[in-house]
KOLMILO-114548 format. One record per residue (C-alpha): x, y, z. Coordinates in steps of 0.25 Angstrom, whole numbers, plus 5000, padded with zeros to 4 digits. Layout:
! residues N
[[X Y Z]]
...
***
This chain:
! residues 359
[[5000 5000 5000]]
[[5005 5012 4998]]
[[5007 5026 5008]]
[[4993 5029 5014]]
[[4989 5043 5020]]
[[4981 5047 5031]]
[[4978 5061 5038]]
[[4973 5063 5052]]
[[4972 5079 5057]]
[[4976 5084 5070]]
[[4964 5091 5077]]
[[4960 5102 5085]]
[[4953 5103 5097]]
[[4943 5113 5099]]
[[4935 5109 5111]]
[[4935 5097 5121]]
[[4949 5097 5127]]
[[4952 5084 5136]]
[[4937 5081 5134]]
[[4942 5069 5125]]
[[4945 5059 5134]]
[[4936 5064 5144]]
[[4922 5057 5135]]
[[4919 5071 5131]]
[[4919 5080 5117]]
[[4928 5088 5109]]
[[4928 5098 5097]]
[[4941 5096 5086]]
[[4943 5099 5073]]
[[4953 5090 5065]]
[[4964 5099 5058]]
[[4969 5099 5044]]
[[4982 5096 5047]]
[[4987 5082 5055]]
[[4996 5069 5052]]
[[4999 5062 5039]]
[[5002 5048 5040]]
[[5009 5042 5026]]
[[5008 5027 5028]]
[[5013 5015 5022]]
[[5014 5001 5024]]
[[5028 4993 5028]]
[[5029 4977 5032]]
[[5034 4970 5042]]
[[5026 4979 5050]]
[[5034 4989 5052]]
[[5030 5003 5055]]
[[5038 5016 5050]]
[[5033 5031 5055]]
[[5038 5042 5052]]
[[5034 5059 5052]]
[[5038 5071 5048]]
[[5046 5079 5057]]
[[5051 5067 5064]]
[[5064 5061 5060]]
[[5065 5045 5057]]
[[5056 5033 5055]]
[[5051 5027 5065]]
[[5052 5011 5064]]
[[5042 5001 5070]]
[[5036 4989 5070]]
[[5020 4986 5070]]
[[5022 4973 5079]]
[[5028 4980 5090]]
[[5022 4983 5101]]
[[5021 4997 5102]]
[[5028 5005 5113]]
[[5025 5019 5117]]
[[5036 5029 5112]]
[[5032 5042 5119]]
[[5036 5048 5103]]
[[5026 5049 5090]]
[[5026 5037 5086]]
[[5017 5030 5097]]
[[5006 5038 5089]]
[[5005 5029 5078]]
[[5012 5015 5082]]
[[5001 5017 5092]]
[[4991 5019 5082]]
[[4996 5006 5075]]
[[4996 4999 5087]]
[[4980 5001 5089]]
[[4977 5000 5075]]
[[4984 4986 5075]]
[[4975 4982 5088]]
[[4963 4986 5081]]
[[4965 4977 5070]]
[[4975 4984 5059]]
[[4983 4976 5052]]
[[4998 4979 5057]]
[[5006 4983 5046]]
[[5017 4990 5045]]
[[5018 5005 5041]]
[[5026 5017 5039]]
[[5017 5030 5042]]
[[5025 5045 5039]]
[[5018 5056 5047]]
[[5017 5070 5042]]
[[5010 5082 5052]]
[[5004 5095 5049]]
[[5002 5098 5064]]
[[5010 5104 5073]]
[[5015 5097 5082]]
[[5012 5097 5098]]
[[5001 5106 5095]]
[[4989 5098 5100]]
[[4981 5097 5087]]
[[4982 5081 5089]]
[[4994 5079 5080]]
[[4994 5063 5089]]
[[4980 5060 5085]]
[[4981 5065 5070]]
[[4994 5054 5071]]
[[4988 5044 5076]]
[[4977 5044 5067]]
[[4984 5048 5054]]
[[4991 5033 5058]]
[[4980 5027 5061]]
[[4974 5029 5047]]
[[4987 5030 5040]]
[[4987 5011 5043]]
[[4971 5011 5043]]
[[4975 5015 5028]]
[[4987 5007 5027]]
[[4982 4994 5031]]
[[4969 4996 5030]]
[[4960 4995 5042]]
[[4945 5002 5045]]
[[4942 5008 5059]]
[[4931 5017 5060]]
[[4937 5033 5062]]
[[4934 5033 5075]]
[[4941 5022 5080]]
[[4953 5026 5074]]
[[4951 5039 5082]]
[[4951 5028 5094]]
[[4962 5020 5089]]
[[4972 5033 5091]]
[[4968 5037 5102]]
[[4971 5023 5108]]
[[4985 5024 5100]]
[[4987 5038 5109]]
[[4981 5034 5122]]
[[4989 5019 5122]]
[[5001 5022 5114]]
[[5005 5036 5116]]
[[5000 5038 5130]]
[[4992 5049 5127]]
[[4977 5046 5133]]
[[4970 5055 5124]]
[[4955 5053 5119]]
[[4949 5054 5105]]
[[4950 5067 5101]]
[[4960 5068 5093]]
[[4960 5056 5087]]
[[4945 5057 5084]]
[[4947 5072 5078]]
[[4959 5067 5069]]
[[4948 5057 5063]]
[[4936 5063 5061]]
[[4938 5077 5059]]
[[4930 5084 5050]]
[[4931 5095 5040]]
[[4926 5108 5044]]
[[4920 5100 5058]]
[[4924 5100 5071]]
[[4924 5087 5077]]
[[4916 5083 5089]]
[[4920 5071 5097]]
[[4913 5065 5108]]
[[4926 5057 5115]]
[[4915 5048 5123]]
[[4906 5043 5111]]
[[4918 5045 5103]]
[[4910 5050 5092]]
[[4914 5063 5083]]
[[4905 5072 5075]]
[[4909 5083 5068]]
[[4905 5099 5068]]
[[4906 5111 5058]]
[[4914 5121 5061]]
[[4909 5134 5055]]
[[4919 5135 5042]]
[[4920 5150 5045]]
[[4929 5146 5059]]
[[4945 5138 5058]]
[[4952 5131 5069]]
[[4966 5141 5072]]
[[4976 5132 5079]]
[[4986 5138 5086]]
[[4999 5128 5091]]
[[5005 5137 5102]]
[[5017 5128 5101]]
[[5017 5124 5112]]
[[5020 5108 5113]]
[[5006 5100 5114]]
[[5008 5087 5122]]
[[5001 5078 5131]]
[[5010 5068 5134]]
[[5016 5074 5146]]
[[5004 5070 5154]]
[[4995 5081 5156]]
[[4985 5075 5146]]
[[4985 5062 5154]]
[[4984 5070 5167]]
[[4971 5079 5162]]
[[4964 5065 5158]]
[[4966 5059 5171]]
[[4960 5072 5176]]
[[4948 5073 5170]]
[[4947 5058 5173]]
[[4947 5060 5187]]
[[4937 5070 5187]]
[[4928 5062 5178]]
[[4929 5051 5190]]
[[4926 5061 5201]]
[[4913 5066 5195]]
[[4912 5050 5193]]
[[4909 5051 5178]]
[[4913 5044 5166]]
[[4921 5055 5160]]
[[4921 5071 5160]]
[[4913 5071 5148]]
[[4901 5067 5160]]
[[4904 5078 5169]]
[[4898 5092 5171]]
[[4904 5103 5176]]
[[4894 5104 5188]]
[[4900 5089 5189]]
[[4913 5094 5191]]
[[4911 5107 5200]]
[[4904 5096 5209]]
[[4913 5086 5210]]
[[4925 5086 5220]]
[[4939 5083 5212]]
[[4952 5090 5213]]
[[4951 5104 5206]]
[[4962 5099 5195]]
[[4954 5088 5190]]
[[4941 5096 5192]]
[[4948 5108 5183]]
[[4952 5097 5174]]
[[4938 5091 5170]]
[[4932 5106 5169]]
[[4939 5108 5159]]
[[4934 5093 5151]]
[[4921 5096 5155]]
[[4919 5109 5150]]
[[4925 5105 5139]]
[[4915 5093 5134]]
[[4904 5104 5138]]
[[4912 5115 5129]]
[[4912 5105 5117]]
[[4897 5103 5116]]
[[4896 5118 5117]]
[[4905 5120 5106]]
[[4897 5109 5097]]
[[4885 5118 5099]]
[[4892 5129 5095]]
[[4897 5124 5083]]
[[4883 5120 5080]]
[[4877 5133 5083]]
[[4887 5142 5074]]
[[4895 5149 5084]]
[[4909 5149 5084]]
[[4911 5159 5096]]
[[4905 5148 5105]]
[[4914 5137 5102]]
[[4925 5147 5103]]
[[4920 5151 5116]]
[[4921 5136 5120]]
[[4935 5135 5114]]
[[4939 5148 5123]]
[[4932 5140 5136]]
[[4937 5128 5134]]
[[4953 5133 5132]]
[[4950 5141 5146]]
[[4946 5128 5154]]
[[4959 5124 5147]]
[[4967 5132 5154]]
[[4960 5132 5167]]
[[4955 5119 5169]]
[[4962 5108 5162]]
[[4976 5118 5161]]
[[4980 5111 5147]]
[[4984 5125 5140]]
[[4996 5134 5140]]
[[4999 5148 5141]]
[[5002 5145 5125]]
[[4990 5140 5122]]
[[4983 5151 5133]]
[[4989 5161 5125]]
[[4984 5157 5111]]
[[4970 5153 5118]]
[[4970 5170 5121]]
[[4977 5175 5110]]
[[4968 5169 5098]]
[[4955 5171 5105]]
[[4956 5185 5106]]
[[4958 5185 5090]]
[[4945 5189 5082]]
[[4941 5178 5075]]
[[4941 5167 5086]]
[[4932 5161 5092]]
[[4940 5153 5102]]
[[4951 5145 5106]]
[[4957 5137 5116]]
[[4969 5124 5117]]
[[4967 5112 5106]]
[[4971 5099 5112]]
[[4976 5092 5124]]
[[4983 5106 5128]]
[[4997 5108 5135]]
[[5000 5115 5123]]
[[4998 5115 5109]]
[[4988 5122 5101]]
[[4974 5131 5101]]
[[4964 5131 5091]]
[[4956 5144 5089]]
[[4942 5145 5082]]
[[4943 5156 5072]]
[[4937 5163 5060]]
[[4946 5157 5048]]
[[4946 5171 5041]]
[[4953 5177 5054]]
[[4963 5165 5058]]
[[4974 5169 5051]]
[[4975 5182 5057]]
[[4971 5175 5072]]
[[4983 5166 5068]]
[[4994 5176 5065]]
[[4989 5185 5079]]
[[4990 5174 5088]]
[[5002 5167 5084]]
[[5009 5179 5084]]
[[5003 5185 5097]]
[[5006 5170 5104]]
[[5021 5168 5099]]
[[5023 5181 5104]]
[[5017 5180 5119]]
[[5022 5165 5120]]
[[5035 5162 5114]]
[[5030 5149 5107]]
[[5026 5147 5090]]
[[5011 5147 5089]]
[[5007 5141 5075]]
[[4994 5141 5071]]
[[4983 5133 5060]]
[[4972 5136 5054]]
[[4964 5122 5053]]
[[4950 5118 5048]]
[[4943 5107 5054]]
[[4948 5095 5044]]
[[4944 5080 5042]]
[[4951 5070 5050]]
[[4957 5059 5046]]
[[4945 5052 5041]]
[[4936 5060 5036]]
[[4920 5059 5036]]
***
């Protein structure tokens, strides 16, 4: 057979921060720019990868057992590893990788990888899961092979992104429809260049947070809490500060469904504002840098609002902005932030694109 391709996009959050893995809802876009995966078949199982920007080829073999790395390549050897559980035949392959996104900046650059693979040997040696069962399949890929115990969002956002659409997902039916977004409005993302990572812990130590909260109001999950639930209930005020955030969070989605719904963009970008604020004061997985970009951009005619993208502790924001005035919102904040904080910002301008198998 000769080289297969596949695409998966990063994505954007846009609300429902942590809400993931917490059985509630999240808003995301998938982005036009992602992860190229050029894929070909090799025998004697053996399994070549490779990417731009990284020297060498890495050289393995698909009947080993897989060991954790702590480096990129436990993204997709772990994807192999899962696809061959579920029932792929275990060929060997070389996969070359080529990113449009910037790295450590939070648009889900993991996510887009797994996926990419995951399609890339569905293609190559060819094998039918339905698209949200692959979303699944990477997520187990992250959460047992690279350590990260994220939920679906991003998987699921990488998949079933949708033209001009925002993508609703509902992490505890796992089910995803998808929502216009008025075509007058663009999604300004802005990397603060600050590193984005979450394998330092702090991810983990937010889950088991929330978790904890979740079992003193003796629910199932924060997605079942109410906020008069939680102002009731005695807990330490970390944890309590912790599911606030997760809680209004889930109730600021379905605000912001509604609002898309009804026509009014100053709304969800009211919600976008809120829901960066309980960021910062509850769950304390902003910045200064990403504080900074937050205040700048929102004071710009033009937006509606703004807050973090992503897990946090760095990274990007994403802004909700007339397109006609992007440009100039762009070139004043980047110049303004550079200035006040001594880091690069660099920013996109992105629609909301199809995902890596499209409707």
């Amino acid at each position: 057979m000769s080289e297969i391709t596949s695409f998966a996009p990063g994505r954007v959050e846009i609300l429902g921060n942590h809400t993931d893995y917490n059985g509630g809802v999240v808003l995301s876009a998938a982005l036009q720019i992602g992860i190229t995966a050029n894929a070909r078949r090799l025998s004697d199982q053996k399994i070549q990868l490779s990417s731009d920007g990284i020297d060498g080829v890495e050289n393995h073999c698909r009947k080993a057992v897989f060991a954790r790395s702590g480096r990129w390549i436990d993204y997709p050897l772990g994807v192999a590893t899962m696809l061959t559980k579920a029932g792929a035949d275990p060929g060997g392959f070389a996969i070359h990788f080529q990113s449009t996104l910037p790295h450590g900046a939070g648009l889900s650059s993991s996510a887009a990888l797994e996926v990419a693979t995951a399609v890339a040997l569905m293609r190559l040696y060819p094998f039918s899961l339905p698209p949200m069962d692959i979303a699944r399949l990477c997520r187990q890929a992250e959460n047992e092979c690279v350590g990260v115990n994220c939920g679906l969002l991003d998987q699921a956002s990488s998949v079933f992104g949708k033209k001009d659409h925002l993508v609703f997902l509902d992490c505890r039916n796992e089910t995803v429809d998808t929502i216009p977004l008025p075509e007058h409005l663009g999604l300004l993302i802005i990397n603060s260049g600050v590193k984005h990572a979450l394998t330092g812990g702090e991810y983990n130590e937010r889950r088991e947070q929330c978790f904890e909260a979740a079992r003193l109001m003796s629910v199932p999950a924060l997605r079942d809490a109410s906020l008069s639930q939680l102002d009731s209930t005695p807990m330490p005020e970390l944890v309590k500060r912790r599911a606030r955030h997760v809680v209004g969070e889930n109730e600021r989605v379905f605000e912001a469904v509604e609002a898309l719904k009804q026509g009014t963009p100053e709304a969800l970008g009211a919600l976008m504002i809120a829901s960066h604020r309980s960021s910062m004061e509850y769950f304390e997985n902003s910045t200064p840098e990403l504080d900074l970009l937050v205040s700048l951009v929102t004071k710009e005619p033009g937006c509606f609002g703004a807050r973090l993208s992503g897990g946090g502790f760095g990274g990007a924001i994403v802004a909700l902005v007339e397109n006609d005035k992007a440009e100039i919102i762009q070139s004043k904040v980047v110049k303004e932030y550079n200035i006040r904080s001594g880091a690069t910002a660099t920013a996109i301008l992105s629609e909301a694109s199809d995902g890596a198998i499209p409707a």
